[in-house]
N, C-alpha and C positions, 0 to 999 in steps of 0.2 A: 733622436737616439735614445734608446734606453739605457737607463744608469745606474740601476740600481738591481741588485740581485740578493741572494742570497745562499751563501756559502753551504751544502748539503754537510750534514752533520759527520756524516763519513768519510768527508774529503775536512773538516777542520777540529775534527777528533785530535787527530796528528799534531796538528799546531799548537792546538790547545796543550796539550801531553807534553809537547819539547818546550811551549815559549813558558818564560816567567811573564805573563801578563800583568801582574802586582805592578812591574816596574815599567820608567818608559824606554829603557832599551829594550825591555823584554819585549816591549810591543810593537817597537818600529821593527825590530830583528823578526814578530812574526806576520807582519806587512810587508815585508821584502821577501818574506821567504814566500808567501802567494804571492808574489809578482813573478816570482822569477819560475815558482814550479804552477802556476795557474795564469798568467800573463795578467792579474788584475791591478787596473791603476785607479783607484780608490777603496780602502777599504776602512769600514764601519764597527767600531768597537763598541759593543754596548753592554752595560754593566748594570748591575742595581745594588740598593743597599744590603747591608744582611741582613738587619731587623728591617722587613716589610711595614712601613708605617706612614699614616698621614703627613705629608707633609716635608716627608723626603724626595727624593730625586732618585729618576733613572736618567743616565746619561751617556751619551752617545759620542765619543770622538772620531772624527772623519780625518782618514790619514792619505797623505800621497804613496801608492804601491810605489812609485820608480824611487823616491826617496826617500819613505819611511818617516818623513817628515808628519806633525802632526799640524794638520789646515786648520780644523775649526770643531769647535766642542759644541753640542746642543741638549740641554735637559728637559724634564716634565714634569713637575711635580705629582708627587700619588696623591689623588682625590682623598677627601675623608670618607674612613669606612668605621661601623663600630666595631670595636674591639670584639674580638671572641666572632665575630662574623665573618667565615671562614667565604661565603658566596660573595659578601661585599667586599670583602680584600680581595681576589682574584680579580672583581669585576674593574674596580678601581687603579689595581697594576695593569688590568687589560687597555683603559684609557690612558691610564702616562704613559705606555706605550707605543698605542695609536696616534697620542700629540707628537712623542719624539720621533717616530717616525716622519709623519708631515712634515717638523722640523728638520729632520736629517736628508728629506729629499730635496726641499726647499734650500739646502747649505751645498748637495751636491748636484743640486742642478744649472749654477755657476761657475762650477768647476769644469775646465776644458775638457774634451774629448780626445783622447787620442789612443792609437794601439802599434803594435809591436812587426815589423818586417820579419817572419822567425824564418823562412826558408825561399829559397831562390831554385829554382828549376826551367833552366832555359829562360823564357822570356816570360816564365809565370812567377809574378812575386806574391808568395803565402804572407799571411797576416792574422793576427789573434784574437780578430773578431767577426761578427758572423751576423747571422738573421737574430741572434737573442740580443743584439748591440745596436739592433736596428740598422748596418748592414742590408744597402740593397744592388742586384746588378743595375749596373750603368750609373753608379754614383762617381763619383767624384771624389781623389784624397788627395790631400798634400802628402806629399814625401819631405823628410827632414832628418837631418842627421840627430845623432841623441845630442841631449842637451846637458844643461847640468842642474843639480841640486842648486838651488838660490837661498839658504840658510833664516827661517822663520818664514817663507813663500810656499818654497813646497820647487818642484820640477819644472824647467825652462825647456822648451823645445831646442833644439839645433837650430842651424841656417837651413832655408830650405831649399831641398834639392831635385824638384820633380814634382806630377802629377802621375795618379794611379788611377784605369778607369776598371773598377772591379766586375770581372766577367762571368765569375762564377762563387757559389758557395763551398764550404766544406763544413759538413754536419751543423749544428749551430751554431759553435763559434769561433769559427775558420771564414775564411772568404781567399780568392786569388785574384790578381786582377794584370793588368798589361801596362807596363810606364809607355803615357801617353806625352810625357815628357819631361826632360832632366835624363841623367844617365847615372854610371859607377852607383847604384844600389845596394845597399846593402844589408846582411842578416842585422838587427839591433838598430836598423831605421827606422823613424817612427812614422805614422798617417796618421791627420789632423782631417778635420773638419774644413772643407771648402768652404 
C-alpha cells in the first residue's frame, strides 16, 4: 500500500490559513480537520528553523488523522554550508530534507493501514481509498467498527465486523466493493488490511 502523499498546496492553503500551527492544538485541530474533509489517516507536519543554519534541524511530526494524536517526531540535521553561500545553503536544506523524508517514511511505514466506509448504496459499500492507496480489485478488507482514540498510541480499530471484496474503483481515491461477509455495515466503518 502506498502511504505517503502529499497535500497539493491548494487544497492546504486553507488549513494552514484557519489552524494555529505554532501550537499542539492548533495542529491536531488541523489533522482532524483533513481527516474529516480529505479522509487522511496520517498526516506529516514538517517545519524548519527560521535562521537556516548548520547544524539545526528540520523536523517532521507524523500524526494520527482519526485522532489527531501526535505518533512520532523524526529530524535532520542541515549539513554545513559556508556562510554567505546562498547555493550551498539550499543544497544542504535540500539534504536534511531528503534524510527526513526517508526518516518520516520509515516512522510511517509501521503504522497501520486503514480507510473510511463513507457511502452505502445497495449492496455497494464506498470507501476513501483507491488506486493512489494502492487499492486493487479482488483485494481483500476487513470491516470494523470505529474504534477509539488510545491516549499517547494514537487510533484503535473497532471489533471486527465483516470482509469487503472490492469490485470496483472510483477515480483514485474511491474504491467499492461487496461484504463478502459480516452484515449491519455501516457509513464510518473502517477497512483494514487483510
Amino acid at each position: 500500500m502506498q502511504r505517503l502523499g502529499v497535500l497539493p498546496a491548494s487544497l492546504s492553503a486553507p488549513v494552514a490559513k484557519d489552524a494555529d500551527l505554532a501550537t499542539p492544538a492548533g495542529r491536531r485541530g488541523a489533522v482532524t480537520y483533513l481527516q474529516q474533509k480529505f479522509g487522511t489517516t496520517v498526516a506529516v507536519l514538517v517545519s524548519a528553523p527560521d535562521q537556516v543554519a548548520p547544524g539545526k534541524s528540520v523536523l517532521g511530526e507524523i500524526y494520527d488523522g482519526m485522532s489527531g494524536e501526535l505518533l512520532s517526531s523524526v529530524s535532520a540535521a542541515i549539513p554545513f554550508f559556508s556562510p554567505g553561500d546562498a547555493a550551498g545553503r539550499e543544497a544542504s536544506l535540500g539534504k536534511a530534507l531528503t534524510e527526513l523524508a526517508g526518516k518520516t517514511k520509515s516512522a510511517v511505514d509501521l503504522l497501520p493501514w486503514y480507510a473510511k466506509v463513507v457511502a452505502i448504496d445497495g449492496d455497494r459499500i464506498y470507501v476513501n481509498a483507491g488506486s493512489e492507496a494502492g487499492v486493487v480489485i479482488g483485494q481483500q478488507l476487513r470491516l470494523h467498527r470505529p474504534g477509539k482514540v488510545v491516549p499517547g498510541l494514537g487510533y484503535a480499530l473497532g471489533d471486527r465486523n465483516g470482509t469487503l471484496e472490492i469490485t470496483g474503483l472510483v477515480g483514485t481515491n474511491g474504491a467499492y466493493g461487496v461484504v463478502k461477509e459480516g452484515k449491519g455495515i455501516q457509513t464510518d466503518d473502517l477497512v483494514a488490511l487483510e
